[in-house]
C-alpha positions as CSV (number, residue, x, y, z in Angstrom):
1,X,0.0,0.0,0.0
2,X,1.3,3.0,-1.1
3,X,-0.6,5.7,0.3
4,X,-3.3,6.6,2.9
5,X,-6.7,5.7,1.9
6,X,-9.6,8.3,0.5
7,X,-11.0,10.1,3.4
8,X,-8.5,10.0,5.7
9,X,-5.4,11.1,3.9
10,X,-3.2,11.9,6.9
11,X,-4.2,10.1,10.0
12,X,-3.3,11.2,13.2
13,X,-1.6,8.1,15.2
14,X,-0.5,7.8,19.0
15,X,1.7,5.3,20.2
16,X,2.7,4.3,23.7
17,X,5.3,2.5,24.8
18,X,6.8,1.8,27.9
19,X,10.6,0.5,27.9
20,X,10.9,-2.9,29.9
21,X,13.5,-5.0,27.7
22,X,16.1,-2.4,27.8
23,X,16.3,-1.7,23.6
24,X,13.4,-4.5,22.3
25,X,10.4,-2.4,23.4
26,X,11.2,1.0,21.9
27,X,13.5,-0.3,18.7
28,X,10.5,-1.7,17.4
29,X,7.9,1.1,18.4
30,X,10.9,3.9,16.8
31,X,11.2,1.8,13.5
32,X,7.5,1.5,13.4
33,X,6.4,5.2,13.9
34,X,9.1,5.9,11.8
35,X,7.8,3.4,8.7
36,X,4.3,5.1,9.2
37,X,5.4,8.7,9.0
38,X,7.6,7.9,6.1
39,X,6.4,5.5,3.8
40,X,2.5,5.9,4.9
41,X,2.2,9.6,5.6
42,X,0.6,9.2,9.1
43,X,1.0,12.2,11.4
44,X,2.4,10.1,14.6
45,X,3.0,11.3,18.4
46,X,5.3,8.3,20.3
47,X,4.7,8.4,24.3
48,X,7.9,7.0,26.2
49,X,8.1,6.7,29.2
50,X,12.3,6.5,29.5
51,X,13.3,9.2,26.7
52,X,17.5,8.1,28.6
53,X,17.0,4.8,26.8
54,X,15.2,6.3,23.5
55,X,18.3,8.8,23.6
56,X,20.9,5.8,23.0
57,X,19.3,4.4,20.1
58,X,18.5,8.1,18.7
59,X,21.5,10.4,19.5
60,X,19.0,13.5,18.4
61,X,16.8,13.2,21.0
62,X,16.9,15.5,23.9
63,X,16.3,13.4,27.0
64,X,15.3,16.7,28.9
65,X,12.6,17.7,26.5
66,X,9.3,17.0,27.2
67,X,8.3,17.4,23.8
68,X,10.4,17.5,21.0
69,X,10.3,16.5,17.1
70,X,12.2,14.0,15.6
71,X,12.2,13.1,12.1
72,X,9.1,14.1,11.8
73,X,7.6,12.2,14.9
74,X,6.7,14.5,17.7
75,X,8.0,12.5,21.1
76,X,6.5,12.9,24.0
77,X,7.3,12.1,27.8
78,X,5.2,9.9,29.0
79,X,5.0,10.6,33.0
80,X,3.9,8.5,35.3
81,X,0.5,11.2,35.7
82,X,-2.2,9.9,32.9
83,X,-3.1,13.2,32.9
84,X,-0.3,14.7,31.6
85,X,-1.0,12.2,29.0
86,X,-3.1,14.2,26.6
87,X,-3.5,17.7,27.9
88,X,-5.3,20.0,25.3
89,X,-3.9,17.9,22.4
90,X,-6.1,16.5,19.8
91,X,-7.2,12.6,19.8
92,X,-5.4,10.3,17.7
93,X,-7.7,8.6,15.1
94,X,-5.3,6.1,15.3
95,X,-4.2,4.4,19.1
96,X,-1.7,1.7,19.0
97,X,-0.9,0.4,22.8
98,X,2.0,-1.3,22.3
99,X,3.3,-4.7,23.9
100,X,-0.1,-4.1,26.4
101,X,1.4,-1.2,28.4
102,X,-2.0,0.1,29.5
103,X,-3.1,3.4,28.2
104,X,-3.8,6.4,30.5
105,X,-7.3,5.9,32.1
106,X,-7.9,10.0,31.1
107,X,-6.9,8.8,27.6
108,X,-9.6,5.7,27.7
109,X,-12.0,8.0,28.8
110,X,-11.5,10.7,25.8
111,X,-11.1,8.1,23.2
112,X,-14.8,6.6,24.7
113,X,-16.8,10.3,24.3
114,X,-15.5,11.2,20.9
115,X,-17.9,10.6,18.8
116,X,-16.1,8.6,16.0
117,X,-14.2,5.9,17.9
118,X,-10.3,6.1,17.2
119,X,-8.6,2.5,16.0
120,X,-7.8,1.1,19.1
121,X,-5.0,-2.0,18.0
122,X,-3.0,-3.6,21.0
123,X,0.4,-4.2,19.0
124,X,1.6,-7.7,20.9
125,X,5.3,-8.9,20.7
126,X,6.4,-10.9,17.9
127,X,5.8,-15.2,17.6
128,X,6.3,-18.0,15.8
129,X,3.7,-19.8,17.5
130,X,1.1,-21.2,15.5
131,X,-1.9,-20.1,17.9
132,X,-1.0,-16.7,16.8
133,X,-3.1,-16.9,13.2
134,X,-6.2,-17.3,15.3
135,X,-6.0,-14.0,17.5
136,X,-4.2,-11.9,15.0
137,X,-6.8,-9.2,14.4
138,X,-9.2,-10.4,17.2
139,X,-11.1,-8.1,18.8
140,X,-11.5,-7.3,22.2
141,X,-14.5,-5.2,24.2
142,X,-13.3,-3.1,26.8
143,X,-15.3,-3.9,30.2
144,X,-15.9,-0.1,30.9
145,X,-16.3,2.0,27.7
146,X,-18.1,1.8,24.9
147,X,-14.6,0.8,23.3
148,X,-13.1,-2.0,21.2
149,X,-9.6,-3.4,20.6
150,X,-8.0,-5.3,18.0
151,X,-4.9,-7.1,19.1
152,X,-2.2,-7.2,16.3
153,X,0.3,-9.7,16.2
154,X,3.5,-9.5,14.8
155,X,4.7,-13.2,13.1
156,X,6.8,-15.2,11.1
157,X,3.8,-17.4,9.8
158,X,0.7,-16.8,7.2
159,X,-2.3,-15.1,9.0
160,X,-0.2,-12.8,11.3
161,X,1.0,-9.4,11.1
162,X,4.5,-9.7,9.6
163,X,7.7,-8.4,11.0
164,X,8.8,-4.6,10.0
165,X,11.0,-3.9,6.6
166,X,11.5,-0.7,5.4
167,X,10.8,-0.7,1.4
168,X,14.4,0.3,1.0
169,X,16.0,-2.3,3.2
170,X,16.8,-4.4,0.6
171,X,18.5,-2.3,-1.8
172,X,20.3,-0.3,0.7
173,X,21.7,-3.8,2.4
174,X,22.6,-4.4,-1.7
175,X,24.3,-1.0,-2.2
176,X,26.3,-1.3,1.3
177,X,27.9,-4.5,0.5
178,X,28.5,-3.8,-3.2
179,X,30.4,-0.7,-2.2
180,X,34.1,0.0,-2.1
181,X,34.0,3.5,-0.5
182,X,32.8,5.1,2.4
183,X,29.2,4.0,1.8
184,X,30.3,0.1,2.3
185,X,31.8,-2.0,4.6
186,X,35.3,0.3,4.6
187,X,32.8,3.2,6.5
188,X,31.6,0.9,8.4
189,X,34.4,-0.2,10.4
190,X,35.5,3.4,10.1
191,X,32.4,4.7,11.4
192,X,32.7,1.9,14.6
193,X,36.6,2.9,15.6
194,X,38.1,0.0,14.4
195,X,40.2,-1.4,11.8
196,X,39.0,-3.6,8.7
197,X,39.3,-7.2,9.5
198,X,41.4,-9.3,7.7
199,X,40.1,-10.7,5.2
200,X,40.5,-14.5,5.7
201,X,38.7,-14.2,9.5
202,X,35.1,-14.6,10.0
203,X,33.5,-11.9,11.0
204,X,31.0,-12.4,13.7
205,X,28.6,-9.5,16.0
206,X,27.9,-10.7,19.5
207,X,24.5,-8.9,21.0
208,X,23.1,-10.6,23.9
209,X,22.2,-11.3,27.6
210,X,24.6,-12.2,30.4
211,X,25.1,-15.7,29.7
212,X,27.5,-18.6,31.8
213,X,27.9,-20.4,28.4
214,X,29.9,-17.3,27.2
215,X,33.4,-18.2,28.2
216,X,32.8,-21.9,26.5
217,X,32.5,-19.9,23.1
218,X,35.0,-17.7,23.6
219,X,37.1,-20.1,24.5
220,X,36.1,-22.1,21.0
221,X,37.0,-19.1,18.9
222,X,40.3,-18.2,20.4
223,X,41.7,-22.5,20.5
224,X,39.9,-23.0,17.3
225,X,41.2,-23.4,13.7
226,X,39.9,-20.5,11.4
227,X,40.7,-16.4,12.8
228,X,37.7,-14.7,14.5
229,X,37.0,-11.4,14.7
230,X,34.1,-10.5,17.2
231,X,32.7,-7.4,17.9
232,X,30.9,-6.7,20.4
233,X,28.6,-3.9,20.8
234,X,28.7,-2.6,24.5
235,X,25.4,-4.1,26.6
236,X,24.9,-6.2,28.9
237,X,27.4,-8.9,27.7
238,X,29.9,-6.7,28.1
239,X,30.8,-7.6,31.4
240,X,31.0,-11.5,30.7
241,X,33.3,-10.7,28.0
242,X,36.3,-8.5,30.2
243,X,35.8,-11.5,32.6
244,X,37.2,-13.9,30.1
245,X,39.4,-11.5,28.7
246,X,41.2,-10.9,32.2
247,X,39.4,-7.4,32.7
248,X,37.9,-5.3,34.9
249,X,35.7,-3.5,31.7
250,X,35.4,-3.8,28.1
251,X,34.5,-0.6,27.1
252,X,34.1,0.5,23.4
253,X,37.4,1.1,21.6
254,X,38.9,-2.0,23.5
255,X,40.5,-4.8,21.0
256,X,41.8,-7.9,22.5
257,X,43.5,-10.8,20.3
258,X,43.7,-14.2,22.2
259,X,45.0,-16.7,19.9
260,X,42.9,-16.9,16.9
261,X,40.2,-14.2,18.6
262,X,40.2,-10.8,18.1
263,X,37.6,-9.1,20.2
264,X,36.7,-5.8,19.4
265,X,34.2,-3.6,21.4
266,X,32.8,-0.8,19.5
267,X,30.0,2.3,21.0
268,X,26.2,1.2,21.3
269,X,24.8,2.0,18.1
270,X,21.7,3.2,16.7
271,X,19.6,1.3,14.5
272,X,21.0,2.4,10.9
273,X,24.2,1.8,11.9
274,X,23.3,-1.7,13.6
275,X,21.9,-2.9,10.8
276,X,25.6,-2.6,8.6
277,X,27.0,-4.4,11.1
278,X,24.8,-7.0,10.6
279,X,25.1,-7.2,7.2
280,X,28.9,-7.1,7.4
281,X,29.2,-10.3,9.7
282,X,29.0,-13.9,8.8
283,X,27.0,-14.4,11.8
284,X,25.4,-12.2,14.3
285,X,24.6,-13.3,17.7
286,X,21.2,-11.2,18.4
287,X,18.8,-10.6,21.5
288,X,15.2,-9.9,22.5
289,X,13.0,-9.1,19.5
290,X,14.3,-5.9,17.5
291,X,17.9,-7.1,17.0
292,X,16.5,-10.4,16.4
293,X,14.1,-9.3,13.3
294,X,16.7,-6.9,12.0
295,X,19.1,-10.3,11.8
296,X,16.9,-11.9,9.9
297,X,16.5,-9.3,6.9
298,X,20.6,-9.7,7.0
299,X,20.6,-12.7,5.5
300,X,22.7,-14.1,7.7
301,X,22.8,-17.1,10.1
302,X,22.3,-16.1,13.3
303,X,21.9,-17.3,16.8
304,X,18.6,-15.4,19.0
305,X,19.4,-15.3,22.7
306,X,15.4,-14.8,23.3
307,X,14.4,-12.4,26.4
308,X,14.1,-14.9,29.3
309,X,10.7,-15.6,31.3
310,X,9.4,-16.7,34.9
311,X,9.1,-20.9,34.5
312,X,10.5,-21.1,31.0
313,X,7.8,-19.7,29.3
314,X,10.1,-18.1,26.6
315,X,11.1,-21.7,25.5
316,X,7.8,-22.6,23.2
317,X,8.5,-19.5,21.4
318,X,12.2,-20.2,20.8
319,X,11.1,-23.8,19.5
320,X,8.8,-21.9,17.4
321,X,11.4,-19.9,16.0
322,X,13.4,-22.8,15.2
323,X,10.9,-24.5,13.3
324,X,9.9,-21.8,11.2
325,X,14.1,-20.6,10.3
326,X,15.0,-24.0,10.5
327,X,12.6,-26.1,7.7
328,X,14.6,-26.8,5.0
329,X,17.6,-27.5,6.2
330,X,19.3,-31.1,6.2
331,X,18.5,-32.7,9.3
332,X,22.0,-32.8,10.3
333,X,22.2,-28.7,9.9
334,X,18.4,-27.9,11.9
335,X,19.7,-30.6,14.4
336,X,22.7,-28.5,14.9
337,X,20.9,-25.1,15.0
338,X,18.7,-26.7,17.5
339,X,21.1,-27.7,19.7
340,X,22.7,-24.7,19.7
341,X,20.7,-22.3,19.8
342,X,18.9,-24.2,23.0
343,X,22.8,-24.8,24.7
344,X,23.0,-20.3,24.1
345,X,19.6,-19.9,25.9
346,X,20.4,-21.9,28.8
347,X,23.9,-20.9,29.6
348,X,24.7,-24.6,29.0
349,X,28.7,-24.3,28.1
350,X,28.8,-28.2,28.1
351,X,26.5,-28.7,25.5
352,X,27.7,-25.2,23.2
353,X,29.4,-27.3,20.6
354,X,30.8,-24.9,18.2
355,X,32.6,-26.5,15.6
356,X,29.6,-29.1,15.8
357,X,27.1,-26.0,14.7
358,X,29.1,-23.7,12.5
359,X,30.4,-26.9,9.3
360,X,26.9,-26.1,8.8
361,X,28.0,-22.7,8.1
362,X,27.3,-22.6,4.6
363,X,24.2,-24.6,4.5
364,X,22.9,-21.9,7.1
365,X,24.3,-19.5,5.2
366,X,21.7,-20.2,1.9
367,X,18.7,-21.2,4.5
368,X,19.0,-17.3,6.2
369,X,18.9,-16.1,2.2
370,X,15.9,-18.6,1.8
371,X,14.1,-17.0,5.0
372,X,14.1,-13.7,4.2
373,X,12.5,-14.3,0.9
374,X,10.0,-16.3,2.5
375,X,9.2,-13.8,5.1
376,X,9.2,-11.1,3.1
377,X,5.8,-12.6,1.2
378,X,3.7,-12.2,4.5
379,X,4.2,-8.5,3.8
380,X,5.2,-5.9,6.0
381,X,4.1,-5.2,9.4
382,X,4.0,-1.3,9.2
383,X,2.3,-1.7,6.0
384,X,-0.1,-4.4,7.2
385,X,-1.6,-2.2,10.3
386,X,-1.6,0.6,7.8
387,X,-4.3,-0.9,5.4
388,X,-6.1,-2.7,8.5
389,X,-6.6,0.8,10.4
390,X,-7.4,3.2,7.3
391,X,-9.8,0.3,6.0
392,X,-11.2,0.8,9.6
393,X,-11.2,4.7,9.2
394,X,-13.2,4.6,6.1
């Protein structure tokens, strides 16, 4: 869909999000407002309730600022008083709660006496799962007003949302690895403070959680038979990583060679700049949801460290995942993924069996390729929830 639909040619859209996985929450609501203001024409307002957070994935934003316009996308603080949540500002036509963060009872209330009820859609996080088909687009009364939601529901199967892909993600990823200058791969390392790696090492990003299997892999890499360069984004892995490396810190600018391992760690990065990397490595160890979908447009094999929950519920969803990447492979390849990606999740560094998982290498290599065709047929997410609300507007 190219455009907004007759009658509502511009529609006003608020979305909320509160930040809870560090990065996850607000990547995707960022790239989505973002994809709607660009590509669809909406007018969007973001609420954010940690603008410290937003700030790190989008250097432009003024943490200290209330309100403030980015890119086109007004940002707002979202306070921990509803009432500052709407003040004397218009309605949206268009409310997306995202992740079910609760929207401001004041807010419920205004959206309940205007007269033409705005689009109320309950963005959920993404799954594989195949129970997600049949609530995609379900809708849901509110017990108290005169109000109804849709629940949306990012997938990786037929009959759910989609995952987010700019219309230019493609040819840019194209342009970036087809370039010899500044604009490629040569920038890129430039831009991240470190120098080109050779040419003959594999090239691997490592984004993730603490993890206990960490040292295990580490270990692989430097004993191992092929060079490694790993770069590693400064988070919450950090630590684990100056604890096998001897450290007290690994801050960014730090380069380490251990035998066959060079580890490099390079500044937190916003999203553009993220996504290079990705396309840059041979494999990109990702986290949580965001990084996770962004690896999978790379074309790239990857390994998802998925966001942990209370008694293992996060497990279904990983197997989900693994089903869905891994058909197609040889049984000896999607047994290997499995076992791996399972051993990265649990911290198990007994069962991490590198050079068990990566002779697959190549076979993974043309499965990720394979993927992102597939996924791309379902349709993009942004553009998705863009026909479903204007179709709702009409």
């Amino acid at each position: 869909m190219q455009s907004a639909q007759a009658g509502i040619a511009r529609p006003h859209c608020d979305i909320f999000c509160r930040v809870i996985d560090n990065f996850g929450d607000i990547g995707v609501c960022w790239r989505l407002a973002r994809q709607l203001s660009a590509e669809y024409g909406w007018q969007v307002r973001l609420w954010v309730d940690d603008l410290q957070v937003f700030a790190r994935l989008r250097p432009a934003l003024d943490p200290q600022k209330d309100r403030q316009t980015v890119d086109g996308i007004v940002i707002a603080h979202w306070r921990c008083d509803a009432a500052q949540a709407l003040g004397h500002e218009a309605l949206a036509d268009v409310v997306i709660e995202a992740f079910g963060c609760d929207l401001p009872e004041d807010y419920l209330s205004a959206m309940a006496q205007r007269t033409k009820r705005p689009v109320w859609i309950n963005l959920e996080y993404l799954s594989a799962e195949a129970w997600v088909a049949d609530f995609h687009l379900q809708p849901s009364p509110h017990p108290r007003h005169a109000l109804l939601k849709t629940f949306f529901f990012p997938g990786l199967l037929p009959g759910t949302g989609g995952v987010l892909q700019e219309r230019t993600l493609n040819r840019d990823r194209r342009h970036f690895l087809q370039a010899s200058d500044q604009t490629g791969p040569t920038g890129l390392w430039s831009a991240l403070g470190m120098a080109a790696p050779p040419p003959d090492a594999t090239r691997i990003s490592l984004f993730g959680y603490e993890n206990r299997a960490l040292p295990a892999l580490l270990g692989a890499w430097r004993e191992g038979a092929e060079a490694i360069v790993c770069v590693v984004p400064e988070s919450r892995i950090s630590n684990d990583v100056a604890r096998f490396l001897g450290r007290a810190a690994f801050p960014a600018g730090t380069v380490v060679q251990a035998g066959q391992l060079t580890v490099q760690s390079v500044p937190f990065m916003d999203g553009a700049l993220y996504d290079r990397l990705l396309w840059a490595c041979e494999l990109n160890f990702v986290r949580g949801e965001d990084s996770f979908v962004r690896a999978q447009w790379a074309r790239r094999p990857l390994v998802w460290h998925i966001y942990p929950q209370a008694d293992a519920a996060h497990l279904p969803k990983l197997d989900a995942a693994l089903t869905c990447y891994g058909a197609g492979l040889a049984h000896e390849a999607q047994a290997a993924q499995t076992t791996f990606w399972h051993a990265w999740n649990a911290g198990d560094a007994r069962a991490l069996d590198w050079p068990g998982y990566w002779q697959h290498g190549a076979a993974l290599h043309t499965r990720a390729g394979d993927w992102a065709e597939q996924l791309t047929r379902l349709g993009d997410l942004a553009g998705n929830l863009a026909e479903f609300a204007e179709n709702q507007l009409k």
